[in-house]
C-alpha positions in Angstrom: 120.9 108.0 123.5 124.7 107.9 123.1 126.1 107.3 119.4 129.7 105.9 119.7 130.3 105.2 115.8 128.9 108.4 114.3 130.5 110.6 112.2 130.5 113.8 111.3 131.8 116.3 108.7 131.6 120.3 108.2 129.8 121.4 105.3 129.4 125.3 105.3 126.7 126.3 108.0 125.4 122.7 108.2 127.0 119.7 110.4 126.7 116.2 108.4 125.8 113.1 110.5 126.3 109.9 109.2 125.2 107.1 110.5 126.2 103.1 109.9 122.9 101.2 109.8 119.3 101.8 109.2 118.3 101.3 112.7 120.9 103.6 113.8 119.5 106.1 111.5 116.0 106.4 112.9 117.2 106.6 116.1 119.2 109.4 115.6 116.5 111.6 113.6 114.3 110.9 116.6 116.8 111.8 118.8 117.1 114.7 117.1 113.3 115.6 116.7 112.8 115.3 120.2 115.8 117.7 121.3 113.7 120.5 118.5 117.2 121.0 116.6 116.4 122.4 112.9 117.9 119.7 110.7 117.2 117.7 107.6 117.3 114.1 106.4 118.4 112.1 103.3 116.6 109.7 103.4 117.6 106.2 103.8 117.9 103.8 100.0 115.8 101.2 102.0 113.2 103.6 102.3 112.8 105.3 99.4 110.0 104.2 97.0 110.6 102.6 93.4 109.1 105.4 91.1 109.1 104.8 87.5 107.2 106.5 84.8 104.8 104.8 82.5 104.1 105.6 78.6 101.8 104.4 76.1 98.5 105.3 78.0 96.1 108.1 76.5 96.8 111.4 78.1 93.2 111.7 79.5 93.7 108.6 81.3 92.6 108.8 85.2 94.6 108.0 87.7 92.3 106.1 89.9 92.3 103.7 87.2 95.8 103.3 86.7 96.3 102.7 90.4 93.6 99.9 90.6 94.5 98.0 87.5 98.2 97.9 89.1 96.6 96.8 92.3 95.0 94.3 90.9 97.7 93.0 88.7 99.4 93.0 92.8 100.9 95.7 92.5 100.9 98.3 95.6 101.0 101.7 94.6 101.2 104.6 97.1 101.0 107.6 94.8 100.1 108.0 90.6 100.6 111.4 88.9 100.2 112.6 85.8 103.3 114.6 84.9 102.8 118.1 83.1 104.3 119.6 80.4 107.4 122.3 82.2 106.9 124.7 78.7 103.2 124.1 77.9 101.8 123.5 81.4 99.3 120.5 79.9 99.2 117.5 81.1 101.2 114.9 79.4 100.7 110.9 78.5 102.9 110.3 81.0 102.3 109.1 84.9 104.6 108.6 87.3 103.9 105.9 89.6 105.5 105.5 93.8 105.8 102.3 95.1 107.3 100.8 98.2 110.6 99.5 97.2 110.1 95.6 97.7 110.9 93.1 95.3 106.8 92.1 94.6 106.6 96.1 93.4 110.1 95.9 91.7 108.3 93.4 89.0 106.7 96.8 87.9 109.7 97.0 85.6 108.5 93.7 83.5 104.7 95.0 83.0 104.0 95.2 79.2 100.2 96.5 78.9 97.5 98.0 81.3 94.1 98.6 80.8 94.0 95.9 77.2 96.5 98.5 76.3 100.5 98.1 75.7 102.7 100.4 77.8 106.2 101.1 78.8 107.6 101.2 81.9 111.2 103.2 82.7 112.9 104.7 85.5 111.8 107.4 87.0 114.3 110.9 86.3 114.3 113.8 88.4 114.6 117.2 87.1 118.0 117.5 88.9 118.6 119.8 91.9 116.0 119.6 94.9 114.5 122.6 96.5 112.5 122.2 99.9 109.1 124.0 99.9 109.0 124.3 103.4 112.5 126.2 103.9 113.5 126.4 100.3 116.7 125.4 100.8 118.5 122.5 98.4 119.1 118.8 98.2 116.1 117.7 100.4 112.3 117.5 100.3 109.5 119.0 102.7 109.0 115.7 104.1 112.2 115.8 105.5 112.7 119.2 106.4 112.3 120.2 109.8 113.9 123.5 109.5 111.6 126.5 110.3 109.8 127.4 106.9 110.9 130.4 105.2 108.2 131.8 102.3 110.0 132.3 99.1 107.7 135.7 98.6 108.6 137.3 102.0 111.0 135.5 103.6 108.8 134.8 106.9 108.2 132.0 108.4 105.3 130.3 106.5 105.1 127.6 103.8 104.6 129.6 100.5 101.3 128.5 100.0 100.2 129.7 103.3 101.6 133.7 102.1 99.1 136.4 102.8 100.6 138.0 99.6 97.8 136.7 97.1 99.0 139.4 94.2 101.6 139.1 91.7 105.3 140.6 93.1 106.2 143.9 91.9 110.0 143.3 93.2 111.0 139.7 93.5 113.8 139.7 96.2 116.1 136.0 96.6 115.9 134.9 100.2 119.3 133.0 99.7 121.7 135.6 97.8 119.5 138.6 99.5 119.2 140.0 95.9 116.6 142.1 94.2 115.2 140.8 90.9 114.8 137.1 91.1 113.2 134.6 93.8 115.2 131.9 95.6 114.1 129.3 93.1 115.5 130.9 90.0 118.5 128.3 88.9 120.8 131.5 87.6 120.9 132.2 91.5 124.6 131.9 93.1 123.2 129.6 95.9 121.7 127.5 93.3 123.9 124.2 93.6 126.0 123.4 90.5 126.3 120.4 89.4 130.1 118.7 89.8 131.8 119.1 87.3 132.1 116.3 84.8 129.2 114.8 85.8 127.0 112.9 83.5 123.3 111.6 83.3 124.3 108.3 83.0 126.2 108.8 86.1 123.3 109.0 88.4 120.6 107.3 86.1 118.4 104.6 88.2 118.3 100.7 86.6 116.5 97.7 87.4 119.8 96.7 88.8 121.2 99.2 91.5 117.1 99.4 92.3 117.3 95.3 93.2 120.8 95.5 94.9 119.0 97.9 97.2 116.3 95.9 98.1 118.0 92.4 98.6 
């Protein structure tokens, strides 16, 4: 398949594609797939999930009840997590909740209780830079990596999970900066993207609004 309008830009080792229209974007990534090139995808604002975090409920809340009171308040959840503490590694009294982005699910922002029980329901927030687990290189997920894994213990090509090492590491070695002492996912590293300068929170901070402007 021939792709008169793309365009393309230079971006260290990587080649950037863009493309003008969502069919025009799947096309290209199964083009791309089927020609076994290593590449990775952003993926598309019309099909990336609403995810927003609800408070209020008691931390020992299950999931499986969350997700079927939302279902049947008509909601349609695809995925509800219970978000952990980053210091204290405990689960917190907070769930995050993936939906598909449609404007039925987008009236998850106006829910007020669940269960008999009064929530609140924000935005989602990402911690900030992403890291893929399959290749463990930045700004893209696993689902949308199709880049030959590298483990971040030894570098070979495995998913980390799948690493034969089992032990603790008596030298940690960085498979981006090739430096002894620290593993690719440390955020002191020199590969670890920086954030542009003079950018704010606020700045990239997801509303109801730019959520239903992506929808309709």
């Amino acid at each position: 398949m021939i792709f008169p309008n793309l365009r393309t830009k230079t971006t260290g080792e990587f080649l950037k594609l863009y493309t003008n229209n969502h069919e025009e974007y799947h096309s290209l990534k199964e083009t791309i797939k089927q020609l076994h090139y290593q590449f990775y995808v952003i993926t598309a604002k019309n099909d990336r999930p609403i995810k927003v975090v609800i408070k209020g409920l008691p931390k020992f809340t299950q999931v499986d009840e969350i997700k079927s009171d939302l279902e049947e308040q008509g909601f349609e959840p695809e995925r509800v997590v219970q978000l952990i503490g980053r210091k204290t590694k405990k689960p917190l009294p907070v769930y995050m909740i993936s939906l598909p982005r449609n404007i039925t699910n987008l009236k998850i922002f106006e829910l007020k209780t669940l269960g008999y029980l009064s929530i609140r329901v924000e935005p989602y927030k990402g911690r900030g830079i992403t890291q893929c687990f399959t290749c463990n290189n930045f700004n893209h997920t696993s689902e949308n990596c199709y880049i030959t894994p590298r483990c971040l213990k030894c570098g070979e090509a495995h998913i980390t999970r799948d690493c034969p090492i089992k032990q603790k590491l008596e030298q940690l070695y960085c498979i981006n900066c090739q430096i002894y002492g620290r593993l690719a996912n440390w955020q002191g590293c020199r590969c670890y993207p920086k954030p542009p300068k003079g950018a704010t929170t606020h700045k990239n901070r997801k509303t109801f609004t730019n959520i239903f402007n992506s929808i309709v």
